[in-house]
C-alpha positions in Angstrom: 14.2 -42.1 13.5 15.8 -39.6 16.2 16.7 -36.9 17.7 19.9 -34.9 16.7 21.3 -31.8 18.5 24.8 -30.3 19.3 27.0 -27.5 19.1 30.4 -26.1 18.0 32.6 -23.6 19.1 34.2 -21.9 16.5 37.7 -21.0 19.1 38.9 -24.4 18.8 40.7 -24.1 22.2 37.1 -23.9 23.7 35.5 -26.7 24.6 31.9 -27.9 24.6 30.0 -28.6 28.1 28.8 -32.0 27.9 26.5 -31.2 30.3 24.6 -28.8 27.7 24.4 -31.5 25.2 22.6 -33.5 27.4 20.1 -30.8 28.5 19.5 -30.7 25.0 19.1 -34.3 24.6 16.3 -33.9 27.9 13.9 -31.8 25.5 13.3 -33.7 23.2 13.6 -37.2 24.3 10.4 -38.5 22.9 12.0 -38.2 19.7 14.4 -41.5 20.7 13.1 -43.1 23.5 15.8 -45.9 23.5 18.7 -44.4 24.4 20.8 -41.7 23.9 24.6 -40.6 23.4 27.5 -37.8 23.4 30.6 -37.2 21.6 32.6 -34.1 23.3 35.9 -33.9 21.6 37.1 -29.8 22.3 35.5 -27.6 20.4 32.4 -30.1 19.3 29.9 -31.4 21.2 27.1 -34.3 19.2 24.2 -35.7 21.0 21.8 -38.3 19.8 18.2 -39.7 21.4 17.7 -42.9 19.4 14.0 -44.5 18.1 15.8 -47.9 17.3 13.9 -49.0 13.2 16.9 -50.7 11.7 20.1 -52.9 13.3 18.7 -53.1 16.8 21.6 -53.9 18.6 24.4 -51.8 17.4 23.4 -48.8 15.9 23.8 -46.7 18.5 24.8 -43.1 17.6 27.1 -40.7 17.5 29.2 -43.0 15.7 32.8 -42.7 14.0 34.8 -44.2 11.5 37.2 -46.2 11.9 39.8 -44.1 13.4 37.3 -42.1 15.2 38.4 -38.9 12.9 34.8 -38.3 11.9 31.4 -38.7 13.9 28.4 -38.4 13.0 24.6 -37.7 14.6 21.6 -38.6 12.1 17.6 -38.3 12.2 16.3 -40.4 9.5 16.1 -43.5 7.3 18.3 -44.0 3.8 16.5 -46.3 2.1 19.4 -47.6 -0.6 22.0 -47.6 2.4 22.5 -51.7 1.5 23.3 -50.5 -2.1 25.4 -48.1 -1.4 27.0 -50.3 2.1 28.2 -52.6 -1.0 30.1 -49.9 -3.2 31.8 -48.6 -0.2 32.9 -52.3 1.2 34.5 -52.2 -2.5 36.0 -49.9 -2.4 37.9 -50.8 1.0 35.9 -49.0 4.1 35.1 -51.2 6.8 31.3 -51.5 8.8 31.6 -52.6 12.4 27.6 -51.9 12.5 24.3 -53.3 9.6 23.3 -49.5 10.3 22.1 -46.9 7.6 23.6 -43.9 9.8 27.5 -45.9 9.1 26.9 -45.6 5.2 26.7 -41.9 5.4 30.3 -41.9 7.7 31.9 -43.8 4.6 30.2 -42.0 2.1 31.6 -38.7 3.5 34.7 -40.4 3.8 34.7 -40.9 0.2 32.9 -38.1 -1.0 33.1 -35.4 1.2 30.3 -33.1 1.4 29.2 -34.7 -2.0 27.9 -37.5 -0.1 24.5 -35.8 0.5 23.8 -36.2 -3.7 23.8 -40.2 -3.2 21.2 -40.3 -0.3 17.7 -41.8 -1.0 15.4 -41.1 2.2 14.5 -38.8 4.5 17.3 -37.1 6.7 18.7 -34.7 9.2 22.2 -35.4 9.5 25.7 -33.6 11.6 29.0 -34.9 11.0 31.9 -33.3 12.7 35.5 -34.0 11.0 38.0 -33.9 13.6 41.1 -33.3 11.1 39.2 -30.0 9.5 37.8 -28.7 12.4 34.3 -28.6 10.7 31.0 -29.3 10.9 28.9 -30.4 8.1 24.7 -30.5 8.7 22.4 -31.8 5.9 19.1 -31.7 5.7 16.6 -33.8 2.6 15.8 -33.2 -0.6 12.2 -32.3 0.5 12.6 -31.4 4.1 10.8 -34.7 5.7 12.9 -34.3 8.6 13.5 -30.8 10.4 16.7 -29.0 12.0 17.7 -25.7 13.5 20.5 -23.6 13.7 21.6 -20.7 15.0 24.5 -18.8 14.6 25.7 -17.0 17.4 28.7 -15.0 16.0 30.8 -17.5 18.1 29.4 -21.2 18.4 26.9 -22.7 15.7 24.0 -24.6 17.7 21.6 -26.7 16.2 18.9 -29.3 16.7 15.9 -31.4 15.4 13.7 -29.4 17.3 13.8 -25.7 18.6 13.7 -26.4 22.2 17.0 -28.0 22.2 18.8 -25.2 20.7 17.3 -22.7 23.2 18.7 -24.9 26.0 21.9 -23.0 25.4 22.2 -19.7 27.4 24.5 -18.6 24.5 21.3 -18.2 22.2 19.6 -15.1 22.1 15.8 -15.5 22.3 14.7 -12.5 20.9 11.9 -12.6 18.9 11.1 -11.2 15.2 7.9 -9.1 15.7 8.2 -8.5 11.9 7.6 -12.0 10.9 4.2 -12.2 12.7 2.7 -10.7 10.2 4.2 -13.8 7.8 2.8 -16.0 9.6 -0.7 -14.7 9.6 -0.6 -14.0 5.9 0.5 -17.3 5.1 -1.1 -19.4 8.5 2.3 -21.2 8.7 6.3 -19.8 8.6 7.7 -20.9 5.2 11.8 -19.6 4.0 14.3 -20.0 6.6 13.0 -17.7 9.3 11.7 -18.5 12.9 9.9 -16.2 15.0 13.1 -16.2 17.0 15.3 -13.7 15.3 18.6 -15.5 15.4 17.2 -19.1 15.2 16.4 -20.5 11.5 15.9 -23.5 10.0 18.3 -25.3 7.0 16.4 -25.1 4.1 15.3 -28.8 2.1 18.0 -29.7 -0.1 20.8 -27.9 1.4 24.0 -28.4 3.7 26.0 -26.0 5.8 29.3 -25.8 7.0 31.3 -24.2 9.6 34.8 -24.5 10.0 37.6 -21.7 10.7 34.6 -19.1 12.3 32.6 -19.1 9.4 29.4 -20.1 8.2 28.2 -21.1 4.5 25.0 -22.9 3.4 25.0 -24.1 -0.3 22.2 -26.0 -2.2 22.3 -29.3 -3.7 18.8 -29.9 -5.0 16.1 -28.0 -6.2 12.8 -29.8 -7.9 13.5 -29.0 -11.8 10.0 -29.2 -13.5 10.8 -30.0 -17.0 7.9 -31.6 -19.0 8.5 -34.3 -21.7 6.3 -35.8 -24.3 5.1 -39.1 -23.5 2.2 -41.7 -23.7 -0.1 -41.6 -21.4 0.5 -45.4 -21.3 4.2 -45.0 -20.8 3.8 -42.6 -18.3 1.4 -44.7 -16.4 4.0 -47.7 -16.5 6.8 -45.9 -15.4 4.5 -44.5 -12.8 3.7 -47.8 -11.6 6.9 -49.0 -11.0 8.3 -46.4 -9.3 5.9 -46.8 -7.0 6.2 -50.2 -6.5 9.8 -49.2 -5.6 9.5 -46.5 -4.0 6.7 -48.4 -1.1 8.7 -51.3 -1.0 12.4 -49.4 0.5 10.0 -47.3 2.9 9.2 -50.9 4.1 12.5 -51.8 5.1 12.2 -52.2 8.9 13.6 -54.4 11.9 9.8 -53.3 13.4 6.8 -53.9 12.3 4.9 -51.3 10.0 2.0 -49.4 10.9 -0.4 -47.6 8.2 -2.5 -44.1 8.3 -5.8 -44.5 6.7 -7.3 -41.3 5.6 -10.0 -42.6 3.6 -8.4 -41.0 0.3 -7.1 -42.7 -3.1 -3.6 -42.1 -1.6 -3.3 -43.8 1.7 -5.5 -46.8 0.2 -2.9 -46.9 -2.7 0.0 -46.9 -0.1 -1.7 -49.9 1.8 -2.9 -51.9 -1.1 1.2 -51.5 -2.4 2.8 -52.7 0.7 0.8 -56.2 0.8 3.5 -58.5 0.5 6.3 -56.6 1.2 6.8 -57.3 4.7 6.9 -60.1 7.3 5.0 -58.5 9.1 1.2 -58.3 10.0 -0.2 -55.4 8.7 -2.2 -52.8 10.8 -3.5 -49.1 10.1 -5.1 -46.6 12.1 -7.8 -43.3 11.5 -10.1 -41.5 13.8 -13.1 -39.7 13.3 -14.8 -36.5 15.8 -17.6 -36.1 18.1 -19.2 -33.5 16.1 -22.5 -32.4 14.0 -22.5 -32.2 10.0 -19.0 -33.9 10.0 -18.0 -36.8 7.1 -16.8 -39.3 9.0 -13.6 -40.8 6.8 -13.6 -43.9 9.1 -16.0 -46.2 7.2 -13.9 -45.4 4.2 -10.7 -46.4 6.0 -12.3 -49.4 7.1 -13.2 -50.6 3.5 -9.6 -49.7 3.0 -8.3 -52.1 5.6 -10.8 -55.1 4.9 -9.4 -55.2 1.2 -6.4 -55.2 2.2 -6.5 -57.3 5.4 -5.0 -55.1 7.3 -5.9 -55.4 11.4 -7.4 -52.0 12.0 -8.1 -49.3 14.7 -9.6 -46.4 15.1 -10.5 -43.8 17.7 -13.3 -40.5 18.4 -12.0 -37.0 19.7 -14.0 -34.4 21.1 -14.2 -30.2 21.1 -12.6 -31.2 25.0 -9.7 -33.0 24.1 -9.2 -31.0 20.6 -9.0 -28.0 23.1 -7.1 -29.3 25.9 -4.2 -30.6 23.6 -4.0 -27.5 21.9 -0.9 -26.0 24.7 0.9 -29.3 23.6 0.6 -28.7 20.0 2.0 -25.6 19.8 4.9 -26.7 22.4 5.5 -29.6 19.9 5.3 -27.8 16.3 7.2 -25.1 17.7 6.7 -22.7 14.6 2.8 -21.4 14.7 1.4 -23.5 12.4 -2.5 -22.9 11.5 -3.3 -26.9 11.2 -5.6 -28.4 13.3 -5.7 -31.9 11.0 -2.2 -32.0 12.8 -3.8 -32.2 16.6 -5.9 -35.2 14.8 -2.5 -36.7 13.6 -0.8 -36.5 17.3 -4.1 -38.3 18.9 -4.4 -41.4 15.9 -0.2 -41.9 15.9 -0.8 -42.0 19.9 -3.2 -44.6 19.3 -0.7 -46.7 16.9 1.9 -46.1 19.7 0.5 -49.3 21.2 1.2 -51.2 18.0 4.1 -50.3 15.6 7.2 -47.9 15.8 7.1 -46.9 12.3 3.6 -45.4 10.1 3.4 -45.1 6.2 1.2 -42.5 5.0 -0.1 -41.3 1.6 1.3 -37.6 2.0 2.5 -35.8 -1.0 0.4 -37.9 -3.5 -1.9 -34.5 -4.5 1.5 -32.0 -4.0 3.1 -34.3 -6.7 0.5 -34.8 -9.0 -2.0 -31.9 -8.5 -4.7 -33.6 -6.4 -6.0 -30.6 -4.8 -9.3 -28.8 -6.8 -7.7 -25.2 -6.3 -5.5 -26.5 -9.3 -8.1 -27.1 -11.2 -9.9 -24.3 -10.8 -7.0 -21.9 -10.8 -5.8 -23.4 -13.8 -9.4 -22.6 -15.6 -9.2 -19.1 -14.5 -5.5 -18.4 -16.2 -6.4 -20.2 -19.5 -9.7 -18.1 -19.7 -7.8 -15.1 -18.5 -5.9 -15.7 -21.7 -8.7 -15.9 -23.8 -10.3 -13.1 -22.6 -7.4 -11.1 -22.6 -6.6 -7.8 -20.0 -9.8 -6.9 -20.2 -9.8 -5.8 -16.3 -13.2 -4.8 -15.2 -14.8 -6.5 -18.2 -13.1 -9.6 -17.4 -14.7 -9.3 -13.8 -17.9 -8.9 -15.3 -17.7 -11.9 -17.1 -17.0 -14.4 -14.3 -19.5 -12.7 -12.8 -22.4 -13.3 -15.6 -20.6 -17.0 -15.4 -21.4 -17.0 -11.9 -25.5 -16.1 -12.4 -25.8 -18.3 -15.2 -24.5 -21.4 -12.9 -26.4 -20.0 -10.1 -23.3 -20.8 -7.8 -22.1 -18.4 -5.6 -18.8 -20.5 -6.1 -17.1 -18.6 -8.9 -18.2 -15.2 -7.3 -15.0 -15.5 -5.4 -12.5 -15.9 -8.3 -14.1 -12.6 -10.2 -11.3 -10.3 -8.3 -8.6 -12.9 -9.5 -9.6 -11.7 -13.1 -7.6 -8.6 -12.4 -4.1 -10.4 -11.1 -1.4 -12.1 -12.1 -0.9 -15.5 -11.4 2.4 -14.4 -9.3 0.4 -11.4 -7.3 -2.3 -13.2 -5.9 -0.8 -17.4 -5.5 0.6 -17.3 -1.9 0.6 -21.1 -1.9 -2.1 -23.6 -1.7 -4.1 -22.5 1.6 -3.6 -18.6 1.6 -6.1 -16.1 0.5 -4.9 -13.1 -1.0 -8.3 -12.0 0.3 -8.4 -12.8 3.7 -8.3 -10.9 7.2 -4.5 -10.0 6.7 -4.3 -10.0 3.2 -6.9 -7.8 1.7 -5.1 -4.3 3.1 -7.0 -3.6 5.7 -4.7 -3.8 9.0 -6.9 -2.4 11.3 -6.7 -5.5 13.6 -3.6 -4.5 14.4 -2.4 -1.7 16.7 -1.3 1.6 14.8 2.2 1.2 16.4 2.7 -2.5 14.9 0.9 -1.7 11.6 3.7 0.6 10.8 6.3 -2.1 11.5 4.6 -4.4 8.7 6.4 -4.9 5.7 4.5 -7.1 3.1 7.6 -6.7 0.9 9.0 -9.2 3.9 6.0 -11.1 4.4 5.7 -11.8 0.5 9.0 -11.6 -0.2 9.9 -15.3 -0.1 7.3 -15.6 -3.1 9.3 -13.6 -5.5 12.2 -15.8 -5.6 10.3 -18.7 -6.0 8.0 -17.6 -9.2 11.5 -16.0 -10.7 12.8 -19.6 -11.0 9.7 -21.4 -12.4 9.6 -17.9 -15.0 9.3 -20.5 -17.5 7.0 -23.1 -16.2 2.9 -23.8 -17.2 0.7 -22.5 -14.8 -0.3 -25.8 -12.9 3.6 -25.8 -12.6 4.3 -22.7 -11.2 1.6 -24.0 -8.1 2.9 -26.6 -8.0 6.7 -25.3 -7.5 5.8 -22.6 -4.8 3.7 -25.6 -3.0 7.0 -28.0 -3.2 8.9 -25.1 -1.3 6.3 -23.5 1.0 3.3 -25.5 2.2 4.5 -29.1 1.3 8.0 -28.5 3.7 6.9 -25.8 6.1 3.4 -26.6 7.1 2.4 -30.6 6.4 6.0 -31.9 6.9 6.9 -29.9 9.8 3.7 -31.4 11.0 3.5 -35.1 9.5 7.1 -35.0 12.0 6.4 -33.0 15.1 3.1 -34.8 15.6 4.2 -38.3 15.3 7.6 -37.9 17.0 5.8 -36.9 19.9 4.6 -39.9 20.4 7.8 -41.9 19.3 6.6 -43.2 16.1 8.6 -42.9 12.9 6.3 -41.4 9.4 7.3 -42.6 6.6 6.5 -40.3 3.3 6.9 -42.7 0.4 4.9 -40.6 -2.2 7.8 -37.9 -1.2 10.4 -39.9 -2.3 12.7 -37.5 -4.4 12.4 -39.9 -7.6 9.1 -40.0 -7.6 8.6 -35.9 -7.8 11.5 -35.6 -10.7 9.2 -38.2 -12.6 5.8 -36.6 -11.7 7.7 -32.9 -12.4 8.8 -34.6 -16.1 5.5 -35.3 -17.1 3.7 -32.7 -19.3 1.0 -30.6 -17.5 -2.4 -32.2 -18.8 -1.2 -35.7 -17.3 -1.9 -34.4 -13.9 -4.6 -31.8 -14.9 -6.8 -32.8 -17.7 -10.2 -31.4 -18.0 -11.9 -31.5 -14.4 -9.9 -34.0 -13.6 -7.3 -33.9 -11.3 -4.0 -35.7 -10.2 -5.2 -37.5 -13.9 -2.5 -40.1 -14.1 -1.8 -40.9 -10.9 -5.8 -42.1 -10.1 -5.5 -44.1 -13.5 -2.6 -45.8 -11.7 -3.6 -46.1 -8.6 -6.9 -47.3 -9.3 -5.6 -51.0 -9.7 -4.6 -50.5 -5.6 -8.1 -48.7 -4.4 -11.9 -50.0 -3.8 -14.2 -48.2 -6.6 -16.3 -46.1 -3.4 -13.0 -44.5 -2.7 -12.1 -44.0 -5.8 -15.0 -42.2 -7.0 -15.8 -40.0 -3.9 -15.1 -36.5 -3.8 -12.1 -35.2 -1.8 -12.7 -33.6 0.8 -9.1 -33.7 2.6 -9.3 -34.6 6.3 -12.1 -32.5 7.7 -11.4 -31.1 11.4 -14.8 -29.8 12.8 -12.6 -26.8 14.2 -14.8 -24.1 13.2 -17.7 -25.2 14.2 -16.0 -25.9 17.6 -14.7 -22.7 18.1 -18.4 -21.0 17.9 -19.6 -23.2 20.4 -17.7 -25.7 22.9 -14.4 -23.8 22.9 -16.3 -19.8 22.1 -15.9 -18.6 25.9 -11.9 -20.0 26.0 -11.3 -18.1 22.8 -12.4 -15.0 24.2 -10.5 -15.2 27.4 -7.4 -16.5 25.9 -7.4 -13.5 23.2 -8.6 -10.8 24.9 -6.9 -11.5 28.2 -4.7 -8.4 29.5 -1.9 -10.5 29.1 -2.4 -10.8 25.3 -3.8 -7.2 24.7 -0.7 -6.0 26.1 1.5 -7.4 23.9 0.6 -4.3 21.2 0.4 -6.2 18.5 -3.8 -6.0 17.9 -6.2 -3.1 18.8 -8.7 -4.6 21.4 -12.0 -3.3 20.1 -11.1 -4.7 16.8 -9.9 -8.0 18.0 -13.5 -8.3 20.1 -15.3 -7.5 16.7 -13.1 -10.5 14.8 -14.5 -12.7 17.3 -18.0 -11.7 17.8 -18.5 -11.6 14.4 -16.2 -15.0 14.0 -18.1 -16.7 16.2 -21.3 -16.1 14.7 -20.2 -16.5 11.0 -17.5 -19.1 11.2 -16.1 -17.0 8.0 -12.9 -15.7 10.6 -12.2 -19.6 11.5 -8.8 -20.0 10.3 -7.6 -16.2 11.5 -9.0 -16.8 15.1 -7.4 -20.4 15.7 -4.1 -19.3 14.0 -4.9 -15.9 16.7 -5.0 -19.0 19.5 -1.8 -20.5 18.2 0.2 -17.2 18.0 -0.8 -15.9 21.9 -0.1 -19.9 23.1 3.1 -19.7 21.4 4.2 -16.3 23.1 3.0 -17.8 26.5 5.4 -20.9 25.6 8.4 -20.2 23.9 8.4 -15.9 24.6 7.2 -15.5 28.0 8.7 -16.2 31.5 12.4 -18.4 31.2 11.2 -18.6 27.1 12.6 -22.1 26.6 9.3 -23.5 25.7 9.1 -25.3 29.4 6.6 -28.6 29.6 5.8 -27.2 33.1 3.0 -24.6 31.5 1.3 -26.8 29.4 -1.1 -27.9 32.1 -1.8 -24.8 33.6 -2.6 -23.5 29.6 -5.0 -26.3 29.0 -6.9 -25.5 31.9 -5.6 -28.5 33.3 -4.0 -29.6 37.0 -0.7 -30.0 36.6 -0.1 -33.8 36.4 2.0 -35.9 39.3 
């Protein structure tokens, strides 16, 4: 796991500044705390901060083939490089390192820019072939690890991480007003664009090149939901040896292994598969909050960890910390992200710091096999949509007489769905189609900025999305538009930011691209059947968990945030939001901004627009204001801290 950055000028007579390299390399050298390198031939320019997992003593990067022809910078782990290390020794390359990061030299070697199809793992790769003059970057199937580009007309810059790229004076910093309005509809940045205008990310499953002045990206994967009949026994076999598989190559480490309890059927399954797959001790980590009316997840995670004999920590934050470290989230994620379970991520990996290098968690599990209840319910509401017929108001007046009969002000809140297509009103799994910036009313914002909203642009991502699973079930359509919005650009940009800032290496095995073609062949009502959810995969996984956590409800990883925000950090939301400096930046009317709060604050119903409010005015003051390069020197003075020595 590592850093990557670099840059290419695309007049071959110029010649890269190794100097900027390394100024790229500074920003982000947390992500590889042990050591770092740079390739400069000409017009190229690699650099590399390396986290060392695998072949501790010589796989220091960039590295070349054997003629030094072709060089390569990677983020990542490839978890059938031995496999593959074989075929290619056959077929006559020779390793001079036990590295994964050499496999994928050889493999271009042999393949060319096919190479990416035969990669199984998480990766951020740029190889730069001397004879072509080109540059080839890769990203994963899923987007487990990030990266960054921008085109500058001239030179193609990229990174792991934004910061690095804006290190360059060559990159213009402006920013895309347009997209704020993205952002707040969706409370995180999914398709390929940043808040800076010319900076984007490579999508998942894609590759770019740039050779001769010009820039292509093509894709090479896509997540192809095509159900098959099957057993639910033969299903649940299959099931349980791919995940035997999958857990035991996301062990492979010269390091030992650290684990992420949650408290949840998935992390528990992850532990209770790894026993006996390593020579290592086994340890895992959770934390818990210094808060009121909060499930604490921690005696769950302990159970967890005595079954499995894990040695295991835990820790407590507090509104105090949760607030102070909120400068330093931003600075880290980099796109505003609306996820405070992420601060609770950076603070338990900081705790695992002192133990491993390298954390397994049981991300993905409910994105693969419909975990979440919103499914569920969702997938109710179409089927008696169907019934029922486009009966509009009628329709609306049934779920309501549903609703008095249960006595549940519950369903009240799916009546209005009654009215929409599935495709109209499913953002993805944590947008509201009715919330602050969804429901038409943009009086929040300032008349002059309202009339620069286009939803078409905000939205438009969707379209593309629900035109290519045209012919999926309902449950898979979700489940699609999750896979390419939430899953990559909200809990994996996360899952890596968080831990990365504190040099550890996550480790996704429920990701793994095998596993989500199998769980994407199986038909619907194996994940969904009844009112029960991610079906097959708790039949499976029950052998691995403890019957309390098996049978308790889900309640995802519950950050006290909003209760927070109304009381310890109330008076430093006020003064952060309606602070000249952010009322100036014309993008929300004041006297509607105080009444979001007041009445925010009171409620808790505005919760996720006021902290994703917070995370938009921190990022300006990071990344937009001042020198704009997203400078550690404010991050202090923004926490209402003294700087430190």
């Amino acid at each position: 796991m590592c850093g990557i950055c670099g840059k290419v000028n695309f007049d071959n007579c110029a010649t890269v500044n190794p100097a900027l390299v390394r100024a790229m390399l500074s920003t982000i050298a947390y992500r590889g705390p042990d050591g770092d390198g740079v390739y400069n031939s000409g017009p190229a320019g690699l650099g590399h901060r390396r986290l060392a997992i695998i072949d501790l003593n010589t796989g220091q990067q960039p590295l070349s083939n054997e003629d030094g022809t072709v060089w390569i910078t990677f983020n990542g782990e490839i978890y059938n490089y031995l496999e593959l290390r074989q075929e290619l020794i056959a077929a006559g390359h020779i390793f001079k390192t036990k590295s994964d990061t050499e496999v994928i030299v050889h493999l271009y070697e042999q393949h060319g820019v096919g190479c990416v199809e035969k990669l199984r793992g998480m990766f951020a790769f740029a190889i730069w072939d001397e004879n072509r003059k080109s540059l080839l970057i890769a990203r994963d199937r899923v987007g487990i690890k990030p990266l960054y580009y921008c085109d500058t007309g001239k030179t193609l810059v990229f990174g792991s991480e934004i910061k690095a790229i804006l290190e360059d004076p060559d990159v213009n910093r402006e920013i895309a007003p347009e997209m704020i309005d993205r952002f707040l509809t969706f409370y995180y940045m999914p398709g390929e664009e940043t808040l800076f205008r010319n900076i984007r990310k490579l999508l998942p499953g894609t590759y770019l090149i740039a050779r001769g002045g010009k820039v292509s990206t093509h894709k090479y994967w896509d997540l192809e939901f095509a159900p098959a009949r099957r057993t639910v026994k033969d299903a649940a076999e299959e099931l349980l040896e791919i995940l035997e598989e999958t857990v035991r190559i996301h062990m492979i480490s010269d390091v030992p292994v650290g684990f992420l309890l949650s408290g949840g059927v998935d992390s528990t399954a992850v532990l209770g598969l790894a026993v006996g797959k390593t020579p290592h001790a086994l340890s895992s980590f959770t934390l818990g909050f210094e808060a009121d009316g909060i499930t604490d997840e921690r005696p769950y995670a302990r159970l967890a960890a005595l079954t499995y004999g894990s040695e295991h920590h835990d820790l407590t934050i507090t509104a105090s910390e949760f607030r102070e470290f909120l400068p330093k989230y931003v600075w880290h994620m980099e796109e505003p992200v609306c996820e405070p379970p992420a601060i609770a991520l950076y603070f338990v990996s900081r705790l695992a710091k002192d133990y491993v290098k390298v954390l397994l968690s049981g991300e993905g599990g409910d994105e693969a096999f419909a975990g979440y209840q919103n499914y569920r319910s969702l997938l109710w509401l179409e089927r008696i949509k169907r019934v029922l017929g486009p009966m509009s108001g009628a329709a609306s007046a049934a779920m309501q007489q549903v609703n008095r009969l249960l006595r549940s002000d519950k369903v009240s809140k799916f009546a209005p769905l009654m009215r929409l297509p599935l495709d109209s009103y499913y953002f993805s799994r944590t947008s509201n189609p009715f919330a602050k910036f969804n429901d038409g009313d943009t009086t929040l914002y300032t008349r002059s900025f309202a009339a620069q909203i286009d939803k078409t642009l905000s939205l438009g991502i969707l379209k593309d999305h629900f035109r290519h699973a045209e012919g999926y079930g309902t449950l898979n359509k979700m489940l699609y538009v999750d896979t390419k919005t939430w899953l990559t650009d909200d809990l994996l940009i996360k899952a890596d930011k968080m831990t990365m800032a504190n040099s550890i290496e996550l480790r996704v095995p429920l990701l793994d691209h095998k596993l989500l073609e199998f769980a994407a062949r199986l038909p619907e009502n194996h994940k969904v059947r009844g009112f029960t959810t991610k079906y097959i995969a708790k039949k499976v996984l029950s052998r691995k968990v403890p019957q309390p956590i098996l049978d308790r409800r889900k309640i995802g990883f519950p950050v006290p945030y909003s209760s927070w925000l109304r009381r310890e950090m109330k008076d430093w939301l006020f003064d952060l939001l309606l602070d000249r400096r952010s009322t100036s930046r014309g993008y929300f009317d004041r006297k509607a901004l105080e009444s979001l709060l007041t009445e925010g604050t009171s409620s808790g119903r505005y919760s996720k627009e006021l902290f994703s409010l917070a995370v938009l005015e921190l990022w300006h003051r990071i990344f937009a204001d001042d020198a704009g390069k997203g400078s550690a020197l404010k991050l202090d003075a923004l926490a209402g801290k003294a700087p430190a020595n």
